[in-house]
N, C-alpha and C positions, 0 to 999 in steps of 0.2 A: 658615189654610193648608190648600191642599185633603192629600185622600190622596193616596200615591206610587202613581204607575203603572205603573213601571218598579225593576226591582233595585236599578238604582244612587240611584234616589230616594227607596226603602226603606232600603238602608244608610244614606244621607246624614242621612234623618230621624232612624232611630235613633241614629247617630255625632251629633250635632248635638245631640238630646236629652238625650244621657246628659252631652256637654260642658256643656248648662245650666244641668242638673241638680249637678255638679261643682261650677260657675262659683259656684250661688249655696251652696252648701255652702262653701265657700270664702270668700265674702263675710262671712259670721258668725261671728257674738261664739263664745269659747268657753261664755259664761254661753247665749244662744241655742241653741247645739248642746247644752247638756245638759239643758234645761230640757222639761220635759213638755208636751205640745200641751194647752191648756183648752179646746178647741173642738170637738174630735172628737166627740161629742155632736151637735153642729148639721149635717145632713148638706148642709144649704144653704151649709157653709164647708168641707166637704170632701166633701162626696159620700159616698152608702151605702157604697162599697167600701172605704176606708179608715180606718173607723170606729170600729176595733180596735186602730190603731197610736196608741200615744201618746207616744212620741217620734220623735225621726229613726233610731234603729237601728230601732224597727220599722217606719218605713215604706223602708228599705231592706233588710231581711230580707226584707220580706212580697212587692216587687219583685223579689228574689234569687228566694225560692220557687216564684212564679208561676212566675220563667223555667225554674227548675229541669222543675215539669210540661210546658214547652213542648218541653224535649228528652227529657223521655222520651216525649212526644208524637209528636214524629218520631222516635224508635230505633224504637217499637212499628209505626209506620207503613212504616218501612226494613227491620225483619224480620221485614214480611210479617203479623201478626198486631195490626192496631190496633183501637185503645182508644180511648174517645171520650176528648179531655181532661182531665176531672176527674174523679177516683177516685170510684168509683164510690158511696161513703158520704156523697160531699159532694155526687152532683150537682144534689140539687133545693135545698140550700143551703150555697153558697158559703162563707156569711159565717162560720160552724162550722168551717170548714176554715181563715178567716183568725183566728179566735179562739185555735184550736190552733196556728197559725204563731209568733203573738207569744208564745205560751206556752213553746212549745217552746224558742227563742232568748231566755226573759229573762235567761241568763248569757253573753248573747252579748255582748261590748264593741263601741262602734260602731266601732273600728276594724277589729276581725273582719268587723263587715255592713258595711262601706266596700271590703274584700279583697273578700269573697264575690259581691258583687254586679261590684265589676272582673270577675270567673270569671264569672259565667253571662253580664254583657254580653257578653264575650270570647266566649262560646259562641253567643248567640244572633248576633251578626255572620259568623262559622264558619257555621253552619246553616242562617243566609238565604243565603251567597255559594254554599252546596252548591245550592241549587233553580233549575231552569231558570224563564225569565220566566213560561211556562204554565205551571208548577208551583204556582210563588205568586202567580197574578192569576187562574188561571179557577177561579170559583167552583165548588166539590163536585168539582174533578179527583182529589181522595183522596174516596172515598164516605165518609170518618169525617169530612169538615168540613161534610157536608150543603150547605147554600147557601150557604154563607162560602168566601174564597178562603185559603190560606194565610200570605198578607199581611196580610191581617185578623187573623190568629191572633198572628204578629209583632208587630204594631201592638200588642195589644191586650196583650200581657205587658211592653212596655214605654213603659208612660205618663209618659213622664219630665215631658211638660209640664206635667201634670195635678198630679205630686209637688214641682215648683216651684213652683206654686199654691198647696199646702199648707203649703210651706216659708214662702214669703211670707206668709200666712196666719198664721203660728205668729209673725213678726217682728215683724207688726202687735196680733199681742193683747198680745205681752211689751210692748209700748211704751203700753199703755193702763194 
């Protein structure tokens, strides 16, 4: 599927995503949803970014999280005083910041990070519908997103495809 080029193709993708995301959440055993990911280690079965979560609550915290920086990304950006992204102690690495995420919520229940992340998708749909088409399609129209457009930024905090990948992923090691 290409990127969205337009607003309503940006909502759609992220609405659509996070429904998958739900969808296969829903499809699983309670034994599945509690059980710990064995794979996280192999980035070839989950990619460097998610390498840190090893269950389903933390890979829906660490999604809750991200969106969380994405809106104080645009407040900062909305009053007048912006910030690049990511706090400034993480920005040459991320993965520190994702280490301190799952730590932070290991008394978090996943029905807690099931709630939270409803809120910030609920927020980051709010936030995309506030930006005009040029706002989130032309690249560097905020000077803090350098050659990215704001739709990029969108996209990129909410990877739901990528975290149903994972989930699959996690279905197929339990069954081996």
């Amino acid at each position: 599927m290409s990127n969205p080029t337009t607003k309503q193709e940006l909502l759609a993708a992220m609405t659509d995503g996070y429904a998958q995301l739900n969808e296969q959440i829903a499809k699983m055993s309670e034994a599945e949803l509690a059980a710990p990911f064995t794979f996280v280690a192999d980035p070839k079965k989950c990619g460097v970014r998610w390498q840190n979560d090893r269950c389903l609550r933390d890979l829906l915290i660490h999604l809750h999280e991200w969106q969380l920086l994405m809106s104080t990304f645009v407040q900062n950006i909305r009053e007048g005083h912006p910030k690049d992204y990511l706090p400034d102690e993480y920005r040459k690495n991320y993965h520190e910041m994702d280490k301190m995420i799952v730590e932070k919520h290991q008394n978090t229940t996943l029905e807690e990070a099931k709630a939270l992340l409803q809120q910030s998708h609920d927020e980051m749909l709010r936030l995309t519908e506030s930006f005009s088409e040029e706002e989130l399609f032309t690249k560097g129209y905020y000077k803090v997103t350098y050659t990215t457009s704001m739709a990029a930024y969108f996209l990129s905090v909410t990877p739901y495809g990528q975290a149903v990948k994972i989930l699959k992923t996690h279905q197929k090691s339990l069954k081996k």
